[in-house]
ZAMI-685624 format. One line per field, with one value per residue (C-alpha): residue number from 1; residue in one letter; x, y, z. Coordinates in nm, 2 decimals, decimal comma. Layout:
N
zami: c(NUM_...)
nukol: c(A_...)
c1: c(X_...)
c2: c(Y_...)
c3: c(Z_...)
end
This chain:
78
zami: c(1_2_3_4_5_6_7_8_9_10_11_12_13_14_15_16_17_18_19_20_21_22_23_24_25_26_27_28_29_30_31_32_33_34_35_36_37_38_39_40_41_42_43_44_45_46_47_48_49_50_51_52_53_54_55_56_57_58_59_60_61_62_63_64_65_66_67_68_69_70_71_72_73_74_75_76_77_78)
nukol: c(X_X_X_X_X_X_X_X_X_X_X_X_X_X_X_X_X_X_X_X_X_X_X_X_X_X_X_X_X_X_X_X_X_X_X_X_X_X_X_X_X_X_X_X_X_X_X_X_X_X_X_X_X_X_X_X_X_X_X_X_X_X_X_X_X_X_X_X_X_X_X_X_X_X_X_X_X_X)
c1: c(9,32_9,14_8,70_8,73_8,91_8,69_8,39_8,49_8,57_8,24_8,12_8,27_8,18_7,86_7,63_7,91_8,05_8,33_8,46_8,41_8,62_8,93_8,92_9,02_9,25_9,41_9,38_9,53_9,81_9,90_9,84_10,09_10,38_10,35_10,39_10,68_10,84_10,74_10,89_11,25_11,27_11,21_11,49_11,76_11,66_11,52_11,44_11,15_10,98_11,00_10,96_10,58_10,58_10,60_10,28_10,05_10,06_10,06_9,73_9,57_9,62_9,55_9,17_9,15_9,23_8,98_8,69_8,65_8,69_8,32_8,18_8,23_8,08_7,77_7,73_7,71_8,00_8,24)
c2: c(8,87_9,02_9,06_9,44_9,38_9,16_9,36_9,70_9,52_9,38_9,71_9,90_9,64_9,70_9,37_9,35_8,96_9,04_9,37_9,13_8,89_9,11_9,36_9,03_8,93_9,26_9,31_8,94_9,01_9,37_9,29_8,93_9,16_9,42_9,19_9,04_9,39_9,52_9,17_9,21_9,64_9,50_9,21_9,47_9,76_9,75_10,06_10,07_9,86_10,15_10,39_10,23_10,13_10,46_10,58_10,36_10,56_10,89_10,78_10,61_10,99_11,19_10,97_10,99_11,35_11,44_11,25_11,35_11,72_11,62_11,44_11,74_11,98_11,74_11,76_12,07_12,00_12,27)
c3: c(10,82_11,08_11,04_11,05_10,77_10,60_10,69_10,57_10,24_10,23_10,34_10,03_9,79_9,86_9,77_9,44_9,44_9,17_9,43_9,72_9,59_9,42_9,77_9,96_9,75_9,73_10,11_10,21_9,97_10,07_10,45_10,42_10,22_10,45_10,74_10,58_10,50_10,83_11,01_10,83_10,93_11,26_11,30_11,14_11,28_11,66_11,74_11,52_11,81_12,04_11,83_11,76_12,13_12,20_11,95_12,15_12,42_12,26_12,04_12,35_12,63_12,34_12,24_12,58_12,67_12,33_12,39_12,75_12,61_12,42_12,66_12,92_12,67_12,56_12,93_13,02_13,27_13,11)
end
């Protein structure tokens, strides 16, 4: 489990020990099923890989193409 997940559960359990405890459990389980789930899809059917490998760069020109959009106009560069 990675600590953004850990810290957005802590985040929305907001100081509560008992919703601390049951959003890890929940998110542990979900995230080591989904793994699993994900894992098998993957060794039967390949082309998920590239269809995901191909979202990464989609995601990262578009962030990139947005965000320079708002930086330009904050600026007064447009």
């Amino acid at each position: 489990m990675s600590l953004d997940n850990v810290l957005t559960v802590a985040g929305a359990a907001y100081g509560h020990q008992g919703m601390l405890v049951f959003g890890l459990i929940l998110s542990i389980s979900l995230m080591a099923f989904a793994a699993n789930y994900i894992a098998n899809l993957l060794q039967r059917h390949h082309w998920i890989a590239y269809l995901g490998l191909g979202v990464v760069p989609y995601v990262a020109v578009d962030m990139i193409w947005r965000d320079s959009e708002e930086v330009f106009i904050a600026t007064g560069m447009a």
